[in-house]
C-alpha positions as CSV (number, residue, x, y, z in Angstrom):
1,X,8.5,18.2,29.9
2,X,11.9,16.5,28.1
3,X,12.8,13.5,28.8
4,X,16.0,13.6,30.7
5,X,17.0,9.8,29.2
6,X,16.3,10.1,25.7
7,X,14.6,14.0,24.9
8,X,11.3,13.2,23.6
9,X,9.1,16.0,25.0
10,X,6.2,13.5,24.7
11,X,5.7,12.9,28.7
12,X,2.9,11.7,30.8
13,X,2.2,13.1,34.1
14,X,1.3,9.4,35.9
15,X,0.9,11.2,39.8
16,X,0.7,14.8,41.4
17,X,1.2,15.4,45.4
18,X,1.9,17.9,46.8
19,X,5.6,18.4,48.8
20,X,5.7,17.6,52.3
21,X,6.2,20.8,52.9
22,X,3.3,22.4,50.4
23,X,5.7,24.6,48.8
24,X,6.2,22.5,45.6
25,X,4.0,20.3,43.7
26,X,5.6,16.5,43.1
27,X,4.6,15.2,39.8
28,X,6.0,11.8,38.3
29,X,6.2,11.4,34.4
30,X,6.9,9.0,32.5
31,X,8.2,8.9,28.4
32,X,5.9,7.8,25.6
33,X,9.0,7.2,24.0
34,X,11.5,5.2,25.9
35,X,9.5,4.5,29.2
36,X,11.9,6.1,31.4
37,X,10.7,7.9,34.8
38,X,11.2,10.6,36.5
39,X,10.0,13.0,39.3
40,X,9.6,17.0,38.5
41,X,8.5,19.6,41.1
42,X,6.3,22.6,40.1
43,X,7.1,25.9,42.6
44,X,5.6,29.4,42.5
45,X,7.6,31.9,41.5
46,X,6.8,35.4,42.9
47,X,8.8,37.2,40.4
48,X,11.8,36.9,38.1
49,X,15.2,37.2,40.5
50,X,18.3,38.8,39.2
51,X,21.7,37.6,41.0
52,X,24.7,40.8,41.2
53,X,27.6,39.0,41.7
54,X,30.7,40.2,43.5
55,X,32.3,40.4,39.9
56,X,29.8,42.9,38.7
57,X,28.2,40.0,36.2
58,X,24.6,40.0,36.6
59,X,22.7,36.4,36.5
60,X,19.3,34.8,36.9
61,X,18.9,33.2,40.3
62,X,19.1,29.6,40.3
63,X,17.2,27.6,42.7
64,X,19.1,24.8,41.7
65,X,22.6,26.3,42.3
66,X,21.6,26.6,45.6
67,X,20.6,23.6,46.5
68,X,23.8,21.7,45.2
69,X,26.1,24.5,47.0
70,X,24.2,23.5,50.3
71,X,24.8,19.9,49.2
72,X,28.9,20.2,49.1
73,X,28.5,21.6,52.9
74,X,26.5,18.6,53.9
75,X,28.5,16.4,52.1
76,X,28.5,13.4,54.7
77,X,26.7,14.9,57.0
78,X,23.5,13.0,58.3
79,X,20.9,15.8,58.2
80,X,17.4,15.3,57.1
81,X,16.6,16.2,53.2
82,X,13.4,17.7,54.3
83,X,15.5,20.0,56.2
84,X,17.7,20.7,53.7
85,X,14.1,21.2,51.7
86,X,13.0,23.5,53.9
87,X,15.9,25.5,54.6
88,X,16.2,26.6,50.6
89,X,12.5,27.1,50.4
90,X,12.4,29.3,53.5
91,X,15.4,31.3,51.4
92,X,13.8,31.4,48.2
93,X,10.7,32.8,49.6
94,X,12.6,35.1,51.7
95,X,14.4,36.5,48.6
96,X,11.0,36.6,46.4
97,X,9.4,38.3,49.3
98,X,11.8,41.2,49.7
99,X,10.5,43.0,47.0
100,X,13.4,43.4,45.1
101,X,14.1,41.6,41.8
102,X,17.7,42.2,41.9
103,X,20.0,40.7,44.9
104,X,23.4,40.7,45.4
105,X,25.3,37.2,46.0
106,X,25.8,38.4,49.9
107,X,22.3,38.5,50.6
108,X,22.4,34.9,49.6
109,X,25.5,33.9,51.5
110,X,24.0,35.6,54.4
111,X,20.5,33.7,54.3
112,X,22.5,30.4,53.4
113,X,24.9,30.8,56.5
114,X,21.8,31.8,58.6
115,X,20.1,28.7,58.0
116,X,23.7,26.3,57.8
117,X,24.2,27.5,61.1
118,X,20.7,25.8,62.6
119,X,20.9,22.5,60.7
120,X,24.4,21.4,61.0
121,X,28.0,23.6,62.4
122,X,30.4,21.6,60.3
123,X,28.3,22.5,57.4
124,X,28.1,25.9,58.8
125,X,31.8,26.3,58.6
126,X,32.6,24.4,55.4
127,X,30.3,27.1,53.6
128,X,32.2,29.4,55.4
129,X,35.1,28.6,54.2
130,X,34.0,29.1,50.6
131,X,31.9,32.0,51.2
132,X,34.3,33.9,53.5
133,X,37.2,33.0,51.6
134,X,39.4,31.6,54.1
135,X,43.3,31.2,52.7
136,X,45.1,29.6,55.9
137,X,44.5,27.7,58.9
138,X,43.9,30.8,60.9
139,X,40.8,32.3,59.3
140,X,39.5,28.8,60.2
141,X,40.5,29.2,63.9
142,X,39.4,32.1,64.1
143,X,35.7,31.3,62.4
144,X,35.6,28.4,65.1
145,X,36.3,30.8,67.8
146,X,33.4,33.1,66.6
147,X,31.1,30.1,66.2
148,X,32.2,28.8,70.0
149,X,31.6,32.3,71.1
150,X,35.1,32.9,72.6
151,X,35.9,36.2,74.5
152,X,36.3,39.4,72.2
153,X,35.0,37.4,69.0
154,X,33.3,39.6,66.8
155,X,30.4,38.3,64.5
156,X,30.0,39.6,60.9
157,X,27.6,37.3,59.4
């Protein structure tokens, strides 16, 4: 594994635990070189994930995008990381699970909206407003009136 301080591949593994949740395995290294540490995580990977975006491009799924695109909805929000952990696991493993190794970028906003919704509702509709696309102060009055569950709303996510 590269160092991330100076890029000597040279690393020790100094500890391995598992994640609290068992879905990862927590090892910290440390650089022969420069002495820096740092903590990397070892998943299984049922199979290779293709992303279609809305564009037509087609990607490689990145956990990692994920995880900071749930970050910028719970920007200052106080909801537990293990949570947040959780959440994107239980996505992942839905995706991997589906059988298909090509998914489109709804499936995603879907499953993240799905779980946004039970961990925190301003983080629910700050993805929203990205994923949705909202242009005015409307579609976010609208969204709210959905998520409150106002009279002759009707739910597309």
């Amino acid at each position: 594994m590269r160092c991330p301080y100076c890029g000597n591949v040279d690393t020790q593994v100094k500890d391995s635990r598992p994640s609290d949740d068992n879905s990862a395995i927590r090892r910290r290294r440390v650089c022969q070189d420069c002495g820096g540490r740092f903590t990397t995580f070892e998943r299984v990977q049922l199979r290779e994930l293709m992303v279609s975006k809305r564009s037509g491009r087609r990607v490689p799924f990145d956990r990692d995008k994920l995880v900071r695109s749930v970050q910028v909805a719970l920007r200052k929000r106080s909801v537990d990381p293990d949570r947040v952990e959780r959440m994107v696991s239980g996505i992942v493993r839905q995706l991997e699970s589906a059988g298909e190794s090509e998914i489109t970028s709804e499936q995603i906003g879907h499953l993240v909206m799905a779980g946004l919704r039970g961990l925190d509702d301003v983080a629910y509709v700050r993805f929203a407003s990205v994923y949705r696309n909202f242009r005015e102060a409307k579609d976010f009055e609208t969204f709210v009136g959905e998520l409150s569950g106002e009279p002759g709303s009707d739910r597309n996510d």
